[in-house]
TIKELUM-331514 format. One record per residue: x, y, z of N, C-alpha, C in turn. Coordinates in steps of 0.1 Angstrom, whole numbers, plus 5000, padded with zeros to 4 digits. Example, Ala and Ser with C-alpha at 12.3 -4.5 7.8 and 13.67 -1.06 7.14 Angstrom:
TIKELUM-331514
<<5132; 4943; 5078>; <5123; 4955; 5078>; <5132; 4967; 5078>>,
<<5128; 4978; 5071>; <5137; 4989; 5071>; <5129; 5000; 5079>>,
END
This chain:
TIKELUM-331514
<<3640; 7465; 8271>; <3640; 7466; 8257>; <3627; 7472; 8252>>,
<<3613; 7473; 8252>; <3600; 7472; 8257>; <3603; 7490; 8255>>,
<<3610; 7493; 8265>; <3609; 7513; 8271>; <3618; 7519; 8253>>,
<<3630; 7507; 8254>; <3641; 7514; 8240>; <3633; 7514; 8227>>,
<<3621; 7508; 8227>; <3615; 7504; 8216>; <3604; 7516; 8215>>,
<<3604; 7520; 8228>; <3591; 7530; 8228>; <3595; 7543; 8226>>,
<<3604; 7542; 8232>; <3616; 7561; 8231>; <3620; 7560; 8215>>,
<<3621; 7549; 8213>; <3626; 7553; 8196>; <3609; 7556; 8187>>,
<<3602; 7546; 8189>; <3592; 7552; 8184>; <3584; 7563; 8184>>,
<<3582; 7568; 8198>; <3576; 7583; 8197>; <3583; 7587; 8192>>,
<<3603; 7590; 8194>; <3609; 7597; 8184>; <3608; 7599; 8174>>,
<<3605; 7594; 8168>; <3606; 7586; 8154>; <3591; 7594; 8147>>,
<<3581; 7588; 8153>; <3569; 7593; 8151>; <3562; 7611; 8150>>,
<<3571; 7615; 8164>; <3569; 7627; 8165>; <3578; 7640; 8152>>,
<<3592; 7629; 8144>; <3599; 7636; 8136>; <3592; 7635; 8122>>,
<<3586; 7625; 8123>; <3587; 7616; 8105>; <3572; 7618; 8105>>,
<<3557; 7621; 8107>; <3546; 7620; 8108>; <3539; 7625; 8099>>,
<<3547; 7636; 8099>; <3541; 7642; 8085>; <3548; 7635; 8076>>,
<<3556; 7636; 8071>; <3566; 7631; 8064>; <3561; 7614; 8056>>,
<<3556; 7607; 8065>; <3552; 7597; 8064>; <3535; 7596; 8060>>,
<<3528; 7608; 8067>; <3514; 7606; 8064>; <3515; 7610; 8045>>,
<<3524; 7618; 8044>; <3528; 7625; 8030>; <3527; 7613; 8023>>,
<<3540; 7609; 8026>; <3542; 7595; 8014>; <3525; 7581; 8015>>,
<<3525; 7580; 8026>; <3510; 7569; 8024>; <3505; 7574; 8017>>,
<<3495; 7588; 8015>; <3488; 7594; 8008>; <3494; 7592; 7992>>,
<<3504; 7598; 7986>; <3509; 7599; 7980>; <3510; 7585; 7971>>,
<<3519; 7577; 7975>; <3520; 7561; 7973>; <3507; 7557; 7973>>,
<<3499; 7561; 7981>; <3480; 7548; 7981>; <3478; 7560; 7965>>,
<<3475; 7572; 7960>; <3472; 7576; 7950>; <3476; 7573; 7937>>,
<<3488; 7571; 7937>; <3495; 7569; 7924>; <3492; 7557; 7925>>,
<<3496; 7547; 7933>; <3489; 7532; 7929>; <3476; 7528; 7926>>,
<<3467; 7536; 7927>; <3451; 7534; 7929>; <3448; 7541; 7913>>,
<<3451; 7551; 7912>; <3450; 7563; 7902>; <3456; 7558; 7890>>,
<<3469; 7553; 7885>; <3478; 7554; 7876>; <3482; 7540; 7877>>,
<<3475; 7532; 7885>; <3483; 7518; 7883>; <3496; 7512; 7884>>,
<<3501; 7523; 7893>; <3518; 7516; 7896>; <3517; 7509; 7910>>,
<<3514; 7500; 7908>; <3521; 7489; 7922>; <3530; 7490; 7925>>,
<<3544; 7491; 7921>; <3557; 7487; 7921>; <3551; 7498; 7937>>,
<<3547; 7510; 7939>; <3543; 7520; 7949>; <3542; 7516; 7963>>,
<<3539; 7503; 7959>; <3537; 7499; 7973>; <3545; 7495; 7981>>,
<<3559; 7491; 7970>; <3569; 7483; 7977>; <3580; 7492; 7985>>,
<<3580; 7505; 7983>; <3583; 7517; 7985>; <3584; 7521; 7999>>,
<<3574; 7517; 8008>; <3569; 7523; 8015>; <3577; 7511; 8025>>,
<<3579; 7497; 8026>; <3590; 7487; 8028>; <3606; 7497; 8033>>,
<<3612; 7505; 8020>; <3623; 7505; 8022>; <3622; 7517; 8028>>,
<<3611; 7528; 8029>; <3612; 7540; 8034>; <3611; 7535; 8048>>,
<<3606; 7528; 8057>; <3605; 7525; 8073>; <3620; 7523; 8076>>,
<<3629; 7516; 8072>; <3642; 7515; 8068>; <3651; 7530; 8073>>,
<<3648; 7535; 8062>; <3652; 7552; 8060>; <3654; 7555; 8077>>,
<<3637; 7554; 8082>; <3637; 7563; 8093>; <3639; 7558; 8104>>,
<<3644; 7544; 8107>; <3652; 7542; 8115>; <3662; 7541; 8119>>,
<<3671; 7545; 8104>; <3685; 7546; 8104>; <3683; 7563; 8110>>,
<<3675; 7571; 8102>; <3676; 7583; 8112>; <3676; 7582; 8123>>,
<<3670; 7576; 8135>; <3666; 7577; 8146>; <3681; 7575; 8151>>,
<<3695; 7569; 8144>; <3708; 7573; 8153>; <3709; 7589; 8152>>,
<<3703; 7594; 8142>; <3711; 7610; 8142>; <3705; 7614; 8149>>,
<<3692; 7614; 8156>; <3687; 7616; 8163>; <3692; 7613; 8177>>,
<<3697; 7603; 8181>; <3705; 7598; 8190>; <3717; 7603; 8195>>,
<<3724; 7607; 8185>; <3735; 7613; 8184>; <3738; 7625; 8185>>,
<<3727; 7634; 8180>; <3723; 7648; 8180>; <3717; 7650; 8196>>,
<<3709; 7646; 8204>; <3711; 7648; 8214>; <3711; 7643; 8225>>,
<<3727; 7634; 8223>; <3738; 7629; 8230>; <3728; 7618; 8242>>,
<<3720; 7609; 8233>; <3712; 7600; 8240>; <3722; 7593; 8248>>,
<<3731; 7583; 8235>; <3743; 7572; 8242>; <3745; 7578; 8258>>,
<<3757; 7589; 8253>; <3760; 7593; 8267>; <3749; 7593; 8284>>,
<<3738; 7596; 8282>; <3725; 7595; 8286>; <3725; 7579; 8292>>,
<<3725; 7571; 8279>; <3719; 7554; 8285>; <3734; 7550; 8293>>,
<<3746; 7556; 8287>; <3755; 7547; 8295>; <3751; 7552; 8309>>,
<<3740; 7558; 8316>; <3740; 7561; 8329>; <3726; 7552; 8334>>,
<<3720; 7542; 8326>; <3711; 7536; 8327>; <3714; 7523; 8332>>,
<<3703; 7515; 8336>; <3703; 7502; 8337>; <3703; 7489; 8321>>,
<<3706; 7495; 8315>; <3703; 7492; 8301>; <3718; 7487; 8293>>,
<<3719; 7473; 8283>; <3735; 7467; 8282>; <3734; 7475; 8268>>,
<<3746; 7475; 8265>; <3746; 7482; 8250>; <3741; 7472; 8239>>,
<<3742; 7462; 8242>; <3734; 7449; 8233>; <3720; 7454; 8235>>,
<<3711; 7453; 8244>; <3698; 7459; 8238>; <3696; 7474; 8237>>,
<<3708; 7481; 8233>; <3702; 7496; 8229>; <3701; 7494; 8211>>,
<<3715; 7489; 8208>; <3715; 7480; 8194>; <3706; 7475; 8189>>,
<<3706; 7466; 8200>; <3689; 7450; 8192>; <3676; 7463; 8190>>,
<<3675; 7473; 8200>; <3662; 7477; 8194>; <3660; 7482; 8184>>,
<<3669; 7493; 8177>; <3675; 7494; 8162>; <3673; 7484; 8152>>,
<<3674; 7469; 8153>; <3672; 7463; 8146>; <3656; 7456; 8146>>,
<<3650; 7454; 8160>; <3640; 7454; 8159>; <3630; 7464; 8155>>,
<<3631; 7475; 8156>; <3624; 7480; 8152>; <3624; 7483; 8134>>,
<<3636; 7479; 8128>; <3636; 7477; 8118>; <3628; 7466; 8112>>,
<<3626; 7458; 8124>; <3616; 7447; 8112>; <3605; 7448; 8114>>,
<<3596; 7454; 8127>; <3585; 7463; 8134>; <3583; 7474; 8118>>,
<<3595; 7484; 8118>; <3586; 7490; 8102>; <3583; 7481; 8089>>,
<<3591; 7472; 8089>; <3594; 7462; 8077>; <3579; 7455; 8078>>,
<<3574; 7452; 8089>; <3564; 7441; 8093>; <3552; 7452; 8086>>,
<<3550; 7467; 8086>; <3546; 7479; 8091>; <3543; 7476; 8074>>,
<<3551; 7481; 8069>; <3554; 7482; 8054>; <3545; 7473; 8046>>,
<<3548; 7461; 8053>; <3544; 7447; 8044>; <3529; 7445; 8044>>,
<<3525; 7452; 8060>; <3508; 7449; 8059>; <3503; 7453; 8047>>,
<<3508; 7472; 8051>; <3503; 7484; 8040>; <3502; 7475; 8027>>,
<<3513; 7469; 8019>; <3512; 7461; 8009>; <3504; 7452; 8006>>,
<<3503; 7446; 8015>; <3493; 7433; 8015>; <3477; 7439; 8012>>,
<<3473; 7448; 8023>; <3461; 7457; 8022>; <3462; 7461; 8009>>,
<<3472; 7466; 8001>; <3470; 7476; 7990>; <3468; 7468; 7976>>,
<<3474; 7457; 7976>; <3481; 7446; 7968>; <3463; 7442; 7965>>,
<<3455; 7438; 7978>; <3439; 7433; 7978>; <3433; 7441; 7971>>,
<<3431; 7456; 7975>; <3424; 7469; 7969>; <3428; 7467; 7950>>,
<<3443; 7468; 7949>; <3447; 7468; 7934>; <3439; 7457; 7930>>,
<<3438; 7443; 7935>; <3431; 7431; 7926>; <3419; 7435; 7925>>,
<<3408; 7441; 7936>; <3397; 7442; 7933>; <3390; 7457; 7922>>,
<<3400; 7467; 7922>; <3397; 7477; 7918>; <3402; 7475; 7900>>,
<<3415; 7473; 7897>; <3421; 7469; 7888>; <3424; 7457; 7880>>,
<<3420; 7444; 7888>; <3425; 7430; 7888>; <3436; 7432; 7887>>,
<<3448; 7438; 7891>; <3461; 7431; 7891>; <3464; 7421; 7902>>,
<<3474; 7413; 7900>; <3472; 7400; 7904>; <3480; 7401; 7921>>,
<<3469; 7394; 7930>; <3470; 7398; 7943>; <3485; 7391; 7945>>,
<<3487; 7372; 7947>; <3500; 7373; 7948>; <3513; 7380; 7944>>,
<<3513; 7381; 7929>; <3523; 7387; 7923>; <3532; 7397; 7933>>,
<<3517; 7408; 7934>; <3526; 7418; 7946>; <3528; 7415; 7955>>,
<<3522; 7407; 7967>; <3527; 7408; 7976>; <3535; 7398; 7977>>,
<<3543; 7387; 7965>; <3555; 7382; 7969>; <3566; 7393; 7962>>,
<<3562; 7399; 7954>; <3576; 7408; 7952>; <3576; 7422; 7966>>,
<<3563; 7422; 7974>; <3562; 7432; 7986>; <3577; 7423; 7996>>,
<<3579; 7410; 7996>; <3581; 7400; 8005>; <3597; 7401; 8000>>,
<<3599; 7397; 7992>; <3609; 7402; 7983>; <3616; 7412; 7988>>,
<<3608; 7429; 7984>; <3614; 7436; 7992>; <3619; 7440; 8001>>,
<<3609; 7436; 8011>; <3615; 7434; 8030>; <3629; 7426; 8027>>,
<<3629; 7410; 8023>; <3638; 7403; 8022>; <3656; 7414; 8019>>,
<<3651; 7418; 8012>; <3661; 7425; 8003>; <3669; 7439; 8011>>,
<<3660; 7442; 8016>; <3656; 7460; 8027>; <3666; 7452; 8036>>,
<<3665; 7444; 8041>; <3668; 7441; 8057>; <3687; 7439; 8055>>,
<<3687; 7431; 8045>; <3700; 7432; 8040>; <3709; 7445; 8039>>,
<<3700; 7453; 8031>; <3703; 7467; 8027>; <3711; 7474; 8040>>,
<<3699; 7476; 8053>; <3697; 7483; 8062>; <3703; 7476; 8077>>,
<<3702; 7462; 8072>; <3718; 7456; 8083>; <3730; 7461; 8081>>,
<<3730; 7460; 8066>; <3747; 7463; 8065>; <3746; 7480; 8068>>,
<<3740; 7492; 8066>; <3739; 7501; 8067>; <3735; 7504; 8084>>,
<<3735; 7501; 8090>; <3735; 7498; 8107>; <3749; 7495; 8108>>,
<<3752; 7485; 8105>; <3768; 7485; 8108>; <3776; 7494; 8107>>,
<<3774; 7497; 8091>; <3789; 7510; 8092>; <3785; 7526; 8096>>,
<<3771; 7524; 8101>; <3766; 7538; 8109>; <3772; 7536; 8121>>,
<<3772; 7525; 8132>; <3781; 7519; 8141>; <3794; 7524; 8138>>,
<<3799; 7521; 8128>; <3814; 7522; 8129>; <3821; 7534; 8124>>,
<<3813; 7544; 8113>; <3818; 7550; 8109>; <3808; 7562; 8108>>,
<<3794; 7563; 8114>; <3786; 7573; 8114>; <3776; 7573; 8107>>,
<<3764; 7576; 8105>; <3752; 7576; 8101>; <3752; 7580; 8083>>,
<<3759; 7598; 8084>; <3759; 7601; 8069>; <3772; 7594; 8061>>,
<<3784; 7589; 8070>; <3793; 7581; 8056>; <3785; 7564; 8051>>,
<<3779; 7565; 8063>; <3773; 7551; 8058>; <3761; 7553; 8047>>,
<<3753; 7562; 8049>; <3743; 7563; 8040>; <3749; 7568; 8027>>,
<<3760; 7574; 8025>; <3767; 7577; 8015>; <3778; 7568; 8006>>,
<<3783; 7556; 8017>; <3788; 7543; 8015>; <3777; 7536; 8009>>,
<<3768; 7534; 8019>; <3759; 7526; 8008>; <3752; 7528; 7992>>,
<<3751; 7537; 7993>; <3743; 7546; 7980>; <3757; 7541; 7973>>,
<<3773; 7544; 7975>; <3777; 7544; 7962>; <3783; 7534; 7963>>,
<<3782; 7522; 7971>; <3777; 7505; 7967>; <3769; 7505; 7956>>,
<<3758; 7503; 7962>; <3745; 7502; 7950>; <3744; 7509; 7937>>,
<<3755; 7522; 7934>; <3755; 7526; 7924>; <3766; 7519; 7914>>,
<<3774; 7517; 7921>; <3789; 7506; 7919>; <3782; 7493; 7913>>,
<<3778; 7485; 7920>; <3768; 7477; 7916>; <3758; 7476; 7901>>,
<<3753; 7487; 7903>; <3741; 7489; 7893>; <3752; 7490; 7877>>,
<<3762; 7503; 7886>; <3770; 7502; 7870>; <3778; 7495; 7864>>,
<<3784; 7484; 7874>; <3791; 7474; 7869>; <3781; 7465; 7861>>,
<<3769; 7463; 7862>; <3758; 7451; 7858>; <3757; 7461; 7843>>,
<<3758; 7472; 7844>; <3752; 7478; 7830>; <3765; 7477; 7820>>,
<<3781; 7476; 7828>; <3788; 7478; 7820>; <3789; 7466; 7813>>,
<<3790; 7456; 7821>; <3793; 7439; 7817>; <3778; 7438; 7806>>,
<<3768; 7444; 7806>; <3757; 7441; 7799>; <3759; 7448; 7783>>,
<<3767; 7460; 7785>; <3768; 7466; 7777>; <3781; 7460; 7769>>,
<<3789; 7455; 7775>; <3801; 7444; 7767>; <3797; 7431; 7764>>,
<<3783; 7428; 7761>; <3780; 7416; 7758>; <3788; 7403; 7771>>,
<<3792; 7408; 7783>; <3798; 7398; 7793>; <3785; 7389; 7799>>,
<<3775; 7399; 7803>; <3762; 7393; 7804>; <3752; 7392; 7788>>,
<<3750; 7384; 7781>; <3742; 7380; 7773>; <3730; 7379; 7774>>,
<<3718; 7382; 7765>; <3703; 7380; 7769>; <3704; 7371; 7773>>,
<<3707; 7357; 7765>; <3706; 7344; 7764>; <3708; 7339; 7784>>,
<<3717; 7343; 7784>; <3721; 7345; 7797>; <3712; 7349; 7809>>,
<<3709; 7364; 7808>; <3697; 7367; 7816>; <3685; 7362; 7816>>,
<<3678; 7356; 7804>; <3669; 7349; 7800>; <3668; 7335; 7808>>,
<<3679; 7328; 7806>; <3682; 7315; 7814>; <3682; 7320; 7827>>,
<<3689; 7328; 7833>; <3682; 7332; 7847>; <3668; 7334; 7852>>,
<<3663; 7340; 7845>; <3651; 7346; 7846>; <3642; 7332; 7845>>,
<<3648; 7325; 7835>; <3635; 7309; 7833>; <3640; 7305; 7846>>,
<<3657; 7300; 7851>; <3655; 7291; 7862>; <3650; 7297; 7878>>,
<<3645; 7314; 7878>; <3637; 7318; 7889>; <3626; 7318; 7889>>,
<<3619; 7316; 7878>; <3605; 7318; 7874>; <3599; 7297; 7878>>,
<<3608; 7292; 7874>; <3604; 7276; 7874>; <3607; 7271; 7886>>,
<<3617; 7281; 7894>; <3615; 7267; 7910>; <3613; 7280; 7916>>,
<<3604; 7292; 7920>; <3604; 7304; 7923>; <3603; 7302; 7941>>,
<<3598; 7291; 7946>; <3593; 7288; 7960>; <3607; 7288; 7967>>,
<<3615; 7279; 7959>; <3629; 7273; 7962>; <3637; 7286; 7964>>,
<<3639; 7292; 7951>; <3646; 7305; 7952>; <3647; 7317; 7960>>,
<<3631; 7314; 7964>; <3625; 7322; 7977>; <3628; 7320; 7989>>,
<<3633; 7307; 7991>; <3630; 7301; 8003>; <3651; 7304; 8011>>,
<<3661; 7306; 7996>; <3673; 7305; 7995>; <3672; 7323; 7999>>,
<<3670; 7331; 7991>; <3665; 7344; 7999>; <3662; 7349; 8011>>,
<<3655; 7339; 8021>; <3654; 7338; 8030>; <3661; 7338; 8038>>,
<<3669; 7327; 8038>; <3681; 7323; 8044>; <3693; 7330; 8045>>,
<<3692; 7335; 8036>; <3705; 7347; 8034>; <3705; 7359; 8041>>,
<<3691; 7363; 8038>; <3687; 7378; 8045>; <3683; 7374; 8058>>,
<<3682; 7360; 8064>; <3686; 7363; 8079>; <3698; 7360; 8083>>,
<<3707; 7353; 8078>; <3718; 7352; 8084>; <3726; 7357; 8083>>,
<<3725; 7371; 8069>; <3733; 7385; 8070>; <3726; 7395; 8080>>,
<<3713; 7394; 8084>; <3709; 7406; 8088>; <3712; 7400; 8107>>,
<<3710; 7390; 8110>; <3717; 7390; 8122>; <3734; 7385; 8125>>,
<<3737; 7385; 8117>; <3753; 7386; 8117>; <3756; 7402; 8114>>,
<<3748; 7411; 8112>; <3751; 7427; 8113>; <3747; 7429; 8124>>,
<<3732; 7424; 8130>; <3735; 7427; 8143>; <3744; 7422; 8156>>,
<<3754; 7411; 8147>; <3763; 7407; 8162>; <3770; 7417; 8161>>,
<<3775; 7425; 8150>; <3789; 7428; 8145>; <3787; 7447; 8150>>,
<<3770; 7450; 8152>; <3767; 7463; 8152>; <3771; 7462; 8168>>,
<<3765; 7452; 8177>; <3768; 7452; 8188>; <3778; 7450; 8195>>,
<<3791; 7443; 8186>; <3806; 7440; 8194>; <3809; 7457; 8188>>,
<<3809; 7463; 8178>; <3813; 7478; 8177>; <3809; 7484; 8183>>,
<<3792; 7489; 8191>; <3788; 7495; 8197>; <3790; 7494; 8214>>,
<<3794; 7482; 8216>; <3801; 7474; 8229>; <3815; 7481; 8230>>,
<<3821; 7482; 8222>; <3835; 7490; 8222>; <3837; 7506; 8225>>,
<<3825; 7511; 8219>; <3825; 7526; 8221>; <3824; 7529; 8238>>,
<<3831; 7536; 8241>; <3833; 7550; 8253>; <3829; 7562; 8257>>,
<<3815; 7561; 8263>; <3812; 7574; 8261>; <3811; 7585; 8274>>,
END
């Protein structure tokens, strides 16, 4: 597991390095400079991104076929995919936490704030990028990233339409907003729970599909 975790990462590193030194720089500027935090949480769902790359990468030069000649079960070629998804996630979160400290002392914006909506994010990513491992599994890397995108857009536009039919009410969002704000630990804690037991129930589901393939 240990060696699959390392082959993906130099991979990974040697494709995305610029790419990635780009965005730190970029994201640590505009947050420091212009005061956008939200910047930080950014950098969470882009680790995400580039591990979902690391199948095209895989796929592009015909790794699978490669491991099926290994000592290696297709359950941990999978599991390291997901581990290392939470390896960038973990990655992500420090960055925040460090940057979240810098914002309090340079700007006083408020140290927990961000880094529970940083925590938030991961929570939320991992969900995103389980279910997006799955149907990369099942159906290929670009219909999935394309599947997902027009989930989330499906999503976003149904909330705007029902908002825009008065189906959702201020009154309504308001009452939401008070009952997350007043037991926020609780709601966090229910968050929790969800984003692990969707994000490893995508990885049983990535591994009985990837267990199936023939290569």
């Amino acid at each position: 597991m240990i060696g699959l975790l390392q082959k993906d990462f130099f991979i990974l590193w040697h494709a995305y390095k610029k790419n990635l030194l780009l965005i730190l720089a970029l994201y640590t500027g505009m947050a420091l400079l212009l005061e956008m935090n939200f910047m930080l949480f950014f950098l969470c769902w882009v680790m995400g991104f580039y591990v979902v790359g690391a199948i095209s990468i895989d796929n592009y030069s015909k790794w699978d076929l490669y491991a099926a000649c290994l000592p290696v079960k297709k359950g941990q070629i999978v599991g390291a995919k997901f581990i290392l998804i939470l390896l960038g996630m973990a990655a992500g979160l420090a960055y925040s936490t460090v940057m979240a400290g810098v914002l309090y002392l340079v700007h006083g914006l408020s140290f927990v704030e961000n880094v529970f909506t940083a925590l938030v994010t991961v929570l939320i990513s991992l969900v995103y990028f389980g279910v997006t491992l799955v149907l990369s599994y099942k159906f290929g890397v670009e219909k999935a990233r394309t599947g997902m995108l027009l989930l989330v857009g499906l999503g976003a536009g149904g909330i705007m339409v029902l908002f825009n039919q008065d189906a959702l009410s201020s009154g309504a969002l308001s009452g939401l907003a008070a009952a997350l704000e007043a037991r926020p630990v609780f709601w966090f804690c229910i968050l929790v729970l969800v984003s692990a037991a969707v994000y490893l129930g995508c990885w049983a589901i990535s591994t009985m599909l990837y267990g199936k393939k023939e290569f």
